[in-house]
N, C-alpha and C positions, 0 to 999 in steps of 0.2 A: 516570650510567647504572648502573655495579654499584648503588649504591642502591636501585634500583628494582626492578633484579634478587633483592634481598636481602628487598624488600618482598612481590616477588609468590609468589616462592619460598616465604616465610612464609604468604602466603594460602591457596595451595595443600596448605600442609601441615597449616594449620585446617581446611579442608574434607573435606580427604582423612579425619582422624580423626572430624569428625562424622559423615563419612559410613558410615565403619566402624561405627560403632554404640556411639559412647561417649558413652550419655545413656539414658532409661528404655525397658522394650521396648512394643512398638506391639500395640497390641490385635492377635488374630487378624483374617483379614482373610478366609481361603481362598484358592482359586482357584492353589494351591501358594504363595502368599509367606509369607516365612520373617521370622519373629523375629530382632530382630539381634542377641539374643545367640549367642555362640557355648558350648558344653559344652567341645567342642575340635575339634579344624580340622575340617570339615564334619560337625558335628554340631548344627546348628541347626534349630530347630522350623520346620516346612512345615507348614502347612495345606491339604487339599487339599480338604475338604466345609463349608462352615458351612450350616447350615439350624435352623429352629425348630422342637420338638419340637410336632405340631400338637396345636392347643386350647390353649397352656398356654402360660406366662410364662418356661420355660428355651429354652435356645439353644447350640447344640453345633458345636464345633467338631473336626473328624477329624483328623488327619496322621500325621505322626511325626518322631522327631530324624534328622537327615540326609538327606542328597539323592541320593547314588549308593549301588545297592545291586547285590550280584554276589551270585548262586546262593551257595549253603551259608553264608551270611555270618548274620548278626542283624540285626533290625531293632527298634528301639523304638516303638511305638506311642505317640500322645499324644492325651490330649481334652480340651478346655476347656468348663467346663459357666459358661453365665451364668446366674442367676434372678434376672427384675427389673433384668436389666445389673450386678448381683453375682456374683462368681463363688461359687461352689457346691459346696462340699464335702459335704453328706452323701451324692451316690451311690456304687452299687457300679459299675466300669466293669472288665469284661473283654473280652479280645479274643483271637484264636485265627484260625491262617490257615487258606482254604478254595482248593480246589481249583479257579482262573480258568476249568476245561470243566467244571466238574459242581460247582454250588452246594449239594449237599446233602450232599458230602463235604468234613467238613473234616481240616485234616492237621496231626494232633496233639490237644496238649488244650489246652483255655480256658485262659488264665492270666489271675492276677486285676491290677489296680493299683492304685497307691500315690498316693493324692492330695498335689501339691505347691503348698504357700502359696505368695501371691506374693512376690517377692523385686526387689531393686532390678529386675536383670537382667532377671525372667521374668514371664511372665504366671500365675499359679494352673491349673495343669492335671496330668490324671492320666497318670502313667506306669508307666516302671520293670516294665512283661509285656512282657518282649523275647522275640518271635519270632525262629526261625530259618528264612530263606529257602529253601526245598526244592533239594538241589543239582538241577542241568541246567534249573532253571526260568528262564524267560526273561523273565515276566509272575509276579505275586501277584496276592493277593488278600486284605484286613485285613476281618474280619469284628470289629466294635463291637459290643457289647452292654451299652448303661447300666440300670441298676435304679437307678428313683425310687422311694419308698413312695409306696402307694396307685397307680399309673398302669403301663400294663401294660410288659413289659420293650422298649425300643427299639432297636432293630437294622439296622443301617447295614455296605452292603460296600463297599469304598473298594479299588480295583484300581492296580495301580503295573505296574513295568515293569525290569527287570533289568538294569544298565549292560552295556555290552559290552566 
């Protein structure tokens, strides 16, 4: 009987590790799921928008690193560009927050990012224009803005929500 115990106890602890996320990360997906890798404790990429840039062969994914956010705090924005189901490094991707009651103001200024190759861990996406959340706000809002040459600039608002 401890035998058995000693075997299932070991299965469980395979599983447990695969399922933390010690293997390659998973394509973006949206719809909020997260990459399993972690940056550090709830710092993992969330997708929250995929959609394909219309008429053309790229394909973008929105989120950001981590999952709970509180007024006055930072947030990193992230974007995965595919072309051809390659990931894609020549654009420019900036983002800048806007005001979740009045889309025409935004609050602060654009910041640009930092395109990141893929890595065991990670998938190829751009980061590193870390917003900060507006203290007392309850809601955001991640205003995307990618520049491809040749095609006009695309722009995408991606709304979140404040931990309590």
């Amino acid at each position: 009987m401890l035998h058995q115990s000693k075997n299932y106890l070991s299965l469980v602890l395979i599983l447990l590790a695969l399922t933390l996320g010690c293997g390659p990360a998973a394509e973006p997906e949206g719809n909020g799921e997260t990459d399993p890798h972690l940056h550090e404790a709830g710092d993992d990429l969330v997708w929250e928008v995929k959609q394909k840039i219309v008429d053309s062969e790229f394909e973008i994914w929105l989120g950001h690193h981590g999952n709970h956010f509180h007024a006055d705090d930072p947030i990193e924005p992230a974007i995965s560009i595919t072309k051809s189901g390659e990931a894609y490094a020549d654009a420019k991707v900036f983002n800048v927050m806007v005001d979740p009651n009045d889309p025409e103001k935004t609050l602060g200024e654009e910041i640009a990012t930092v395109y990141e190759p893929a890595t065991e861990d990670e998938i190829a996406h751009y980061a590193q224009g870390e917003l900060k959340i507006p203290s007392g706000a309850t809601k955001f809002v991640i205003r995307y803005r990618i520049v491809i040459a040749d095609r006009a600039d695309h722009i995408v608002d991606v709304p979140g929500a404040v931990d309590h």
